[in-house]
C-alpha positions as CSV (number, residue, x, y, z in Angstrom):
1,X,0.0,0.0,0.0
2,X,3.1,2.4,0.3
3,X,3.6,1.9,-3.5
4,X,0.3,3.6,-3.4
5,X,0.4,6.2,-1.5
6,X,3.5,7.6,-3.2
7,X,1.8,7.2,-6.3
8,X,-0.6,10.1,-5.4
9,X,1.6,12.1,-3.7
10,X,3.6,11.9,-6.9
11,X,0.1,12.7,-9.0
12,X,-0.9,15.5,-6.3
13,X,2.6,17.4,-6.9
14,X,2.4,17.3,-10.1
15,X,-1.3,18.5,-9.9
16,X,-0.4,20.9,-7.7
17,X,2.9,22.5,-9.8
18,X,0.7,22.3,-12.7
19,X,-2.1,24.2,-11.3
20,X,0.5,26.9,-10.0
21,X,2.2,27.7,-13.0
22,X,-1.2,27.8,-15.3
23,X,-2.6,30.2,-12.5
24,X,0.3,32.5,-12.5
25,X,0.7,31.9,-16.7
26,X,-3.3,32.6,-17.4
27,X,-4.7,34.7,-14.3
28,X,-1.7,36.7,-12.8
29,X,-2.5,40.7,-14.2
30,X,-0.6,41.7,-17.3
31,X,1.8,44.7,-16.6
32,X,1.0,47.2,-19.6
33,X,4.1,49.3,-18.3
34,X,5.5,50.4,-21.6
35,X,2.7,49.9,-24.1
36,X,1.7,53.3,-24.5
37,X,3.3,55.6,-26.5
38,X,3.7,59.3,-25.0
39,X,0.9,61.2,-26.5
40,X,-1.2,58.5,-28.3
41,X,-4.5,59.2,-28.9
42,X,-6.4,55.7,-28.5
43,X,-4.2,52.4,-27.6
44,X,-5.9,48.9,-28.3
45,X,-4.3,45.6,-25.9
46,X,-4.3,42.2,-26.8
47,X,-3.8,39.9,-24.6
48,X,-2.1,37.1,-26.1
49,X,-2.0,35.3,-23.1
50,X,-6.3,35.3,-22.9
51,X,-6.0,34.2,-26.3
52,X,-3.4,31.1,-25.7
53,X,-5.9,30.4,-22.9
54,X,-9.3,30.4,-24.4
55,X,-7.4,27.9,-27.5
56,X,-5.8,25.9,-24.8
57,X,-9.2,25.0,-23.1
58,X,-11.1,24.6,-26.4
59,X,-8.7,22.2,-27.2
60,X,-9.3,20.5,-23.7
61,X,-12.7,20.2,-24.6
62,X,-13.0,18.7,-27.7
63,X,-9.4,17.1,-28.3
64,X,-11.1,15.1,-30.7
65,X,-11.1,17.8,-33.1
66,X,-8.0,18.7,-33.0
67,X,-6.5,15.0,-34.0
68,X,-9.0,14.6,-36.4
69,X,-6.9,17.3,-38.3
70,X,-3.3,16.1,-37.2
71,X,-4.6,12.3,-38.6
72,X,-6.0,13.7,-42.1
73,X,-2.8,16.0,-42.7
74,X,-0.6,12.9,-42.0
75,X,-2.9,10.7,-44.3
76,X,-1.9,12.8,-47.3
77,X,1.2,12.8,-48.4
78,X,0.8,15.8,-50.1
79,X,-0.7,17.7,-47.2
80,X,1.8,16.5,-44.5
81,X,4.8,17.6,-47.1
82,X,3.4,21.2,-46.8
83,X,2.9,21.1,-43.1
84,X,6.5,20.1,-42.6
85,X,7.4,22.6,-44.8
86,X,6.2,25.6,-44.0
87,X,7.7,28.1,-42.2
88,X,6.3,28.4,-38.4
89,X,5.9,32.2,-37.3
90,X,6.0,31.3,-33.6
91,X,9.8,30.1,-34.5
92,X,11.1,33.5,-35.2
93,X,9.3,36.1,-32.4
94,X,8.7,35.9,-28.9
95,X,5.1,36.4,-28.4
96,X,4.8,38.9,-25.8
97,X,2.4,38.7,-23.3
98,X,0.2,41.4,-24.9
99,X,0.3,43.2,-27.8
100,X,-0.4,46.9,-28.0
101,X,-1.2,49.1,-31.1
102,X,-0.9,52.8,-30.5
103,X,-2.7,55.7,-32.7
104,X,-1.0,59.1,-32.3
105,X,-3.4,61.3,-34.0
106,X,-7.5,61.5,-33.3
107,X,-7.5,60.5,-37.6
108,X,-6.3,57.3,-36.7
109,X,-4.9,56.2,-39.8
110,X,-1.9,54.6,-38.5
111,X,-1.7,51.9,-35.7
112,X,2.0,50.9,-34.5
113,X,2.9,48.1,-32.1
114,X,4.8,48.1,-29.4
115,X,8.4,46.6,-29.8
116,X,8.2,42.6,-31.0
117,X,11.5,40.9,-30.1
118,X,12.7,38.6,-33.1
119,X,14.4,35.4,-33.0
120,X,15.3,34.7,-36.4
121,X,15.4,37.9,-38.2
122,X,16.2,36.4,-41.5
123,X,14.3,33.5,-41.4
124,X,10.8,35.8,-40.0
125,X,11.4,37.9,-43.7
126,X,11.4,35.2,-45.3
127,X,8.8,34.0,-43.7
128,X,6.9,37.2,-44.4
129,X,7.7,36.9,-48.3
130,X,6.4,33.8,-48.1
131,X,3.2,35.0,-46.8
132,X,2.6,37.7,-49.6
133,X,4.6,40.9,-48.3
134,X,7.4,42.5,-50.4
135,X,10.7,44.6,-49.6
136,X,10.2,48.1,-50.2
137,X,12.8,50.8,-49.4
138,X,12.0,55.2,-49.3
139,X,13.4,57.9,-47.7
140,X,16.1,55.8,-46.8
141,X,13.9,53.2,-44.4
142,X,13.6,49.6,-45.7
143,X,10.6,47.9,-44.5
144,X,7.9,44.9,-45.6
145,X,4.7,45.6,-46.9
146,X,1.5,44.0,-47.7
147,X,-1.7,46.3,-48.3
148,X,-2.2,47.9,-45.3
149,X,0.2,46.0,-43.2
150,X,3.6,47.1,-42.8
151,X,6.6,45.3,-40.7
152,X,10.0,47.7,-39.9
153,X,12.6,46.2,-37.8
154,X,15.2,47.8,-35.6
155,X,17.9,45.4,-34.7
156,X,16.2,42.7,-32.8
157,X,12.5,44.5,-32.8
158,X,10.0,44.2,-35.1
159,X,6.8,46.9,-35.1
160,X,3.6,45.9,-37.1
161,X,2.1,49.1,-38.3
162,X,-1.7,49.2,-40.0
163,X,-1.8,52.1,-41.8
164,X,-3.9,53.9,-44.8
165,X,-0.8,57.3,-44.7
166,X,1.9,55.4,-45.8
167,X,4.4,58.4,-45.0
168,X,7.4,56.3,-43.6
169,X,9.9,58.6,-42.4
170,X,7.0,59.5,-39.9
171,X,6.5,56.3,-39.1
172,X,9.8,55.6,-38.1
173,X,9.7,58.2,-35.9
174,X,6.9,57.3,-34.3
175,X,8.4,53.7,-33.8
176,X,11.8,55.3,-32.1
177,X,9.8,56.9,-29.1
178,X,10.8,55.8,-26.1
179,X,8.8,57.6,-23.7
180,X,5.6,55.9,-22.1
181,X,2.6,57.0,-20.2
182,X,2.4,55.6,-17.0
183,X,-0.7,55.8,-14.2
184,X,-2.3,58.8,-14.0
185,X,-2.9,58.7,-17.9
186,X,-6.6,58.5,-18.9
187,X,-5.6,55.9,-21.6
188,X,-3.7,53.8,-19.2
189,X,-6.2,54.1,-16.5
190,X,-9.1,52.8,-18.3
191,X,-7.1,49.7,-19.8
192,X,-5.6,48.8,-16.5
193,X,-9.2,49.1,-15.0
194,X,-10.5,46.9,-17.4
195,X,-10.1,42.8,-18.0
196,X,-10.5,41.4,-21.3
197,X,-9.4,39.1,-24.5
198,X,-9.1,42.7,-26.6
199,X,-9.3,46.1,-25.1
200,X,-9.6,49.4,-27.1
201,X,-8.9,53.0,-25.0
202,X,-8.7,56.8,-25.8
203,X,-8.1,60.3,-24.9
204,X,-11.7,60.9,-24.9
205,X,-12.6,58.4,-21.8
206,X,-13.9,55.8,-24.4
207,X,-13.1,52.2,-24.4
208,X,-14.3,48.9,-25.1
209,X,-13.5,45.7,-24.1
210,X,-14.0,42.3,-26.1
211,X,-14.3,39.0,-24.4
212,X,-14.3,35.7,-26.1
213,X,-16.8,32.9,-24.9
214,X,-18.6,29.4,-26.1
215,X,-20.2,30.4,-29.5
216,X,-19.9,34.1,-28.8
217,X,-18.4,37.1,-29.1
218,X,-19.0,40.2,-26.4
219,X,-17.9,43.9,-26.3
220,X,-19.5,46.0,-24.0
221,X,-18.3,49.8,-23.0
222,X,-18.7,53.1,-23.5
223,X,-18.4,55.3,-26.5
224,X,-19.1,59.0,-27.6
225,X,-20.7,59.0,-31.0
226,X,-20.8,62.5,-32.0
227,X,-23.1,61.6,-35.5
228,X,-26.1,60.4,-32.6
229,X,-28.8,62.1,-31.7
230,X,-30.9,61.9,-28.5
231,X,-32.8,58.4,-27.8
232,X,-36.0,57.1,-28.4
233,X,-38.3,54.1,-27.4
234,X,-38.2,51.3,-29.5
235,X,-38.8,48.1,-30.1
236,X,-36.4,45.1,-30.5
237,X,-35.6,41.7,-32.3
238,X,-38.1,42.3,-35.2
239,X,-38.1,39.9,-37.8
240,X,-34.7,38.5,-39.8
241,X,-33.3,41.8,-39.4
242,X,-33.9,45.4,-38.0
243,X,-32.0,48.8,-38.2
244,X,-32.5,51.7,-36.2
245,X,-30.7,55.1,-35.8
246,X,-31.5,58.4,-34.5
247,X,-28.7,60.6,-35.9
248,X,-27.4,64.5,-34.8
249,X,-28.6,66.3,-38.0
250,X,-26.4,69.2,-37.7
251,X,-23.3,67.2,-37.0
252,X,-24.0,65.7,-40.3
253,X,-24.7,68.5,-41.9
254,X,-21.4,69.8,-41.1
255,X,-19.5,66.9,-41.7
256,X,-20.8,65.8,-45.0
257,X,-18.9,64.1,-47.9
258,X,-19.3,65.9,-51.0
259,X,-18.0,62.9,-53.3
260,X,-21.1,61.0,-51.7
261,X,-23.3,63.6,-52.0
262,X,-23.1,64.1,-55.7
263,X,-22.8,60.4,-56.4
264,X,-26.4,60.1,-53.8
265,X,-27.7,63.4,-56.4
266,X,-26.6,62.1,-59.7
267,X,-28.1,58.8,-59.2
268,X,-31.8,60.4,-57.7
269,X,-31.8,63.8,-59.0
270,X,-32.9,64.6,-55.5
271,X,-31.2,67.6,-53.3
272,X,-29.9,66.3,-50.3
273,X,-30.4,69.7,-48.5
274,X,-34.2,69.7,-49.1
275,X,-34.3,66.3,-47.8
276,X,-31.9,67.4,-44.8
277,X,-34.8,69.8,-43.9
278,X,-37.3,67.4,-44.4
279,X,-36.3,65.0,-41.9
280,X,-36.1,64.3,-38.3
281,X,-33.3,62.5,-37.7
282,X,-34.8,59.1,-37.4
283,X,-34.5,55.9,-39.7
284,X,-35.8,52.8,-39.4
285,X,-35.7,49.5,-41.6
286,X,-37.2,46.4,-40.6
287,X,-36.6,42.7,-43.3
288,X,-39.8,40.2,-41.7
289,X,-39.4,37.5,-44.5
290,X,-38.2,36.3,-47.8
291,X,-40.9,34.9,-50.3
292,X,-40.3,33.2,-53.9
293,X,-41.2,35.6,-56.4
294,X,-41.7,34.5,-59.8
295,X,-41.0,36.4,-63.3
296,X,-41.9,35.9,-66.6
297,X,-40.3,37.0,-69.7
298,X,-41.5,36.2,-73.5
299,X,-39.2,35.8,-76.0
300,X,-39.8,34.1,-79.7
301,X,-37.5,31.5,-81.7
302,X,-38.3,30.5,-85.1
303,X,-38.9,26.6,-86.5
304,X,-37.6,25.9,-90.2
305,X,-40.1,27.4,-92.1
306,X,-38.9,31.0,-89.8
307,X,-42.5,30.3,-88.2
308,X,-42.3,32.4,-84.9
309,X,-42.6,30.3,-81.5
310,X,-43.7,31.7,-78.3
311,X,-41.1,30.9,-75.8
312,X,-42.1,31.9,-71.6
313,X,-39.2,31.7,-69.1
314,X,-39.5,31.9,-65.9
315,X,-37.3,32.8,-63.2
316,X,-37.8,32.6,-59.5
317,X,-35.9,34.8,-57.0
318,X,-36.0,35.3,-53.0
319,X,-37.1,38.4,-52.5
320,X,-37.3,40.0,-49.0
321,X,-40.6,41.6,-47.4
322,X,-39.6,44.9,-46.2
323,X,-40.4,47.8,-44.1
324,X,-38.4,51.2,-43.9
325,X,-39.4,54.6,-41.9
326,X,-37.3,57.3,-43.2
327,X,-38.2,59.8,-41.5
328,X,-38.9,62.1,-44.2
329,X,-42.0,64.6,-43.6
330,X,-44.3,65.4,-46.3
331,X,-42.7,68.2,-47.5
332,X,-40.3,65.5,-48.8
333,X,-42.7,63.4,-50.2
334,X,-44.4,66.0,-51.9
335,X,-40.9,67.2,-53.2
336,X,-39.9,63.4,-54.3
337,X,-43.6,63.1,-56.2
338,X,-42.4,66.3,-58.1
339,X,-38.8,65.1,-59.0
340,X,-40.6,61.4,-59.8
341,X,-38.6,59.6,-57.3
342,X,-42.3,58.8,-56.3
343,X,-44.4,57.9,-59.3
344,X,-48.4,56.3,-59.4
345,X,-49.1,53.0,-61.1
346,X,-52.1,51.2,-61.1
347,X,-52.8,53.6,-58.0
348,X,-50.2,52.8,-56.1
349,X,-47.2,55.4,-55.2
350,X,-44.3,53.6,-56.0
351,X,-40.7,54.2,-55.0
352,X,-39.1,54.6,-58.2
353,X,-35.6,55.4,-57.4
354,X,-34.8,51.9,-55.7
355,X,-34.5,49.4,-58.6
356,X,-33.7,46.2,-56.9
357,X,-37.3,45.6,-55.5
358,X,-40.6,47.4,-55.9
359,X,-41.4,49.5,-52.7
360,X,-44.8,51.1,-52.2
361,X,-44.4,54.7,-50.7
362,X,-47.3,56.4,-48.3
363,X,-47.1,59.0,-45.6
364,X,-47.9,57.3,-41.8
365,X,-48.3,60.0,-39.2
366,X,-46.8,62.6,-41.7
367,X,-43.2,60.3,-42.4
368,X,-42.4,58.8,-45.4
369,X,-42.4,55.0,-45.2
370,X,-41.6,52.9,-48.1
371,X,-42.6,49.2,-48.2
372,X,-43.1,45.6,-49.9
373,X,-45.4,42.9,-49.1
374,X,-45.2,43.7,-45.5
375,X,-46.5,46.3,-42.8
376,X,-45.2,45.3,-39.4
377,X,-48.0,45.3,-36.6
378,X,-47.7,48.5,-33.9
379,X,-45.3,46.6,-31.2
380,X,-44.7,48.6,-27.5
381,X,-41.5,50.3,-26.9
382,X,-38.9,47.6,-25.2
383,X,-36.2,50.4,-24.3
384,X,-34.5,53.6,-25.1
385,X,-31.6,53.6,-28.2
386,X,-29.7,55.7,-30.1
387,X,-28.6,53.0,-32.4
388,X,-30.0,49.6,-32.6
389,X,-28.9,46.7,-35.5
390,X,-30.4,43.1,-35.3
391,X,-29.5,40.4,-37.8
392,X,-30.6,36.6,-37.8
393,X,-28.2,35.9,-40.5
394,X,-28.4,32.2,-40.2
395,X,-32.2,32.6,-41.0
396,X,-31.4,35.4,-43.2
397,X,-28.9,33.2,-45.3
398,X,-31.2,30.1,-45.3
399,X,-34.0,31.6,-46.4
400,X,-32.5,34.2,-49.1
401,X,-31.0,31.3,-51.3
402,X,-30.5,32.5,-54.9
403,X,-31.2,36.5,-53.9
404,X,-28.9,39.0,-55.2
405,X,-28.4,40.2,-51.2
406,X,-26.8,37.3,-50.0
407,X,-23.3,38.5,-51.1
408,X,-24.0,41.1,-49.0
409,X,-24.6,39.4,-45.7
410,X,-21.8,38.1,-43.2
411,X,-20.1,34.6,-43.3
412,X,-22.2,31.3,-42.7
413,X,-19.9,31.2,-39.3
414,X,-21.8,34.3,-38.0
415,X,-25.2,33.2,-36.9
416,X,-26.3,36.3,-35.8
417,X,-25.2,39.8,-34.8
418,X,-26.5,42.5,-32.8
419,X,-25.7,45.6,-31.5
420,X,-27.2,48.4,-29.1
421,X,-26.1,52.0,-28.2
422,X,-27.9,53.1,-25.5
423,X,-28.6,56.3,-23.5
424,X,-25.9,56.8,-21.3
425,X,-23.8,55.9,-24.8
426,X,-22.9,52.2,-23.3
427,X,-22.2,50.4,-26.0
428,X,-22.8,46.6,-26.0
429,X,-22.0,44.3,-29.3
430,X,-23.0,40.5,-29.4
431,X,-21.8,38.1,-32.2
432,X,-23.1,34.3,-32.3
433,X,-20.7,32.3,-34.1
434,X,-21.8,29.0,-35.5
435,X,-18.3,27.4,-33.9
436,X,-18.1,27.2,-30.1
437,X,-14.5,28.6,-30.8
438,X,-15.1,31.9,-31.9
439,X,-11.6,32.5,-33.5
440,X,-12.5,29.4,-36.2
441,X,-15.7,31.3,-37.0
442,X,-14.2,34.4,-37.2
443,X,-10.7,33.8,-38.7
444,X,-11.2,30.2,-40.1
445,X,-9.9,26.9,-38.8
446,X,-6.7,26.5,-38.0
């Protein structure tokens, strides 16, 4: 029996060691000493060590999975040649503990990393080149780019850049400073307040923090959107899908885009600034269904004798059943009747200058709503919003089939998506993946 009882003592050690260095690995706080660049404007963490975590136990889970893979990668030759073969990014960096991307300007056009200490600094370019990016070299800085993405290295450290101002020189700069914030800082405050897989921080007091969980995606915080207006009662979880914003007219007005505001012209013949005056802010669209539709076209073909033959072909499409509030008085719909964005046929005002289905236009309590096949019941008010989006997509995807708006909707791996800005500007974002790990659905199997 002493055989035995060393056994477990041997087991509960190694339990024991075990369970102390994944605490201190998964749980013990992340110093973000040094991650902040002096004077950034907004700062996003990852915590790669959340992330190693969250794979770790998914893998724990369903080992099975994971196997599966390994087995049919080994079963083809082919496949297994490749995996040996390729070149293994983990090889060449040391994954940091977090990751943070600093923005130096409220445009936010250019996101830098923090310092990335590299291994293999050879072998990660190749690597790189491998992957699609290509040496460039101006104003004297060489670097790797692909699209967007943009590696420089200084000696041993590599900085990841995202950026749409591809002024280097500047960039460089940026990547030399060595001065931090520390406590005290509001950026550094609010991320060191705050516990999650991703976190996002600025100047302004705004931040938002995204956890990863069983077939879901959460970010919840709190966010200043300037474009919003005041909020209003409505409704939620209409239908497939539902859209609802109550906007700040005059910070549109004076923040407009003029290329989109003769494109929206050229293609209506309507002026946006009669519109403008016309409205009240609000929009709301609601999608309750899809139904087959059926058309029919006749063309003719000829026999032998050139004899003329009938031909019908038919052609069925999903079309959705739809509802949209625009909030346009009837100054405006008396303006679009003039300017035939609104035009009568058969007796019926019909929405003329939105060709991919046929929407019926009316005035309801003096707004504009345009329609087909569908007018939603009256429903009581579930809570105040600014902003409010719903989408069933895995309905949505189901039952749109061979309609035209199905390249438009998410992945099959997003099941559905919703997102709510409230009145205290709290912020709360919830994605359903169709994988119970989230970073398949969302980035693909590994």
């Amino acid at each position: 029996m002493k055989w035995l009882k060393r056994v477990f003592l041997v087991f509960l050690l190694i339990f024991i060691v075990i369970s102390i260095l994944f605490y201190s690995r998964y749980y013990s706080k992340i110093s973000i000493d040094e991650s902040i660049t002096k004077g950034a404007y907004a700062t996003i963490i990852i915590n790669s060590r959340s992330i190693e975590k969250y794979i770790l136990m998914d893998a724990l889970r369903h080992p099975s999975t994971f196997f599966e893979k390994k087995d049919s990668v080994q079963k083809d030759t082919a496949l297994a040649t490749v995996s040996r073969d390729k070149p293994k990014l983990l090889k060449y960096i040391n994954v940091p503990k977090m990751v943070a991307f600093n923005a130096l300007d409220s445009s936010k056009l250019t996101w830098i990393s923090n310092p990335i200490k590299v291994k293999e600094l050879s072998n990660l370019q190749a690597y790189l080149i491998s992957q699609g990016f290509s040496k460039n070299e101006e104003n004297g800085v060489s670097y790797l780019r692909k699209n967007k993405w943009i590696c420089l290295f200084h000696q041993s450290d590599m900085h990841l850049i995202f950026t749409t101002n591809f002024d280097i020189k500047s960039i460089e700069n940026c990547t030399n400073e060595k001065e931090y914030e520390g406590a005290g800082n509001i950026i550094y405050d609010q991320l060191n307040s705050n516990d999650g897989d991703v976190i996002y921080a600025d100047i302004e007091g705004n931040v938002l923090t995204l956890r990863m969980g069983k077939n879901q995606i959460n970010i919840l915080g709190h966010m200043n959107f300037d474009f919003l207006g005041e909020p209003v009662d409505i409704a939620s979880e209409q239908g497939l899908a539902q859209l609802f914003i109550n906007a700040n007219k005059s910070y549109l007005n004076n923040h407009r885009d003029s290329l989109l505001v003769n494109k929206f012209t050229e293609f209506t013949k309507l002026d946006v600034d009669t519109l403008m005056q016309s409205w009240n802010g609000q929009f709301m669209a609601l999608a309750q269904d899809f139904y087959t539709k059926i058309d029919s076209s006749v063309t003719y073909d000829y026999d032998d004798d050139f004899n003329p033959i009938e031909v019908i072909k038919t052609e069925e499409q999903m079309v959705p059943e739809l509802y949209i509030n625009t909030g346009l008085s009837s100054n405006a719909y008396n303006y679009m009747i003039s300017k035939k964005a609104i035009v009568n046929q058969n007796e019926i005002n019909i929405l003329a200058v939105f060709p991919l289905v046929s929407l019926d236009a009316n005035l309801d309590s003096d707004s504009l709503i345009v329609f087909h096949n569908f007018l939603p019941e009256p429903v009581s008010p579930a809570f105040k919003s600014k902003f409010y989006l719903f989408l069933n997509n895995s309905a949505c995807r189901e039952q749109s089939k061979n309609s035209m708006l199905k390249s438009y909707m998410p992945s099959e791996e997003i099941t559905a998506l919703k997102l709510i800005v409230d009145e205290e500007n709290e912020v709360e974002i919830i994605i359903d993946t169709k994988n119970e790990n989230v970073i398949k659905s969302i980035f693909g199997s590994f």
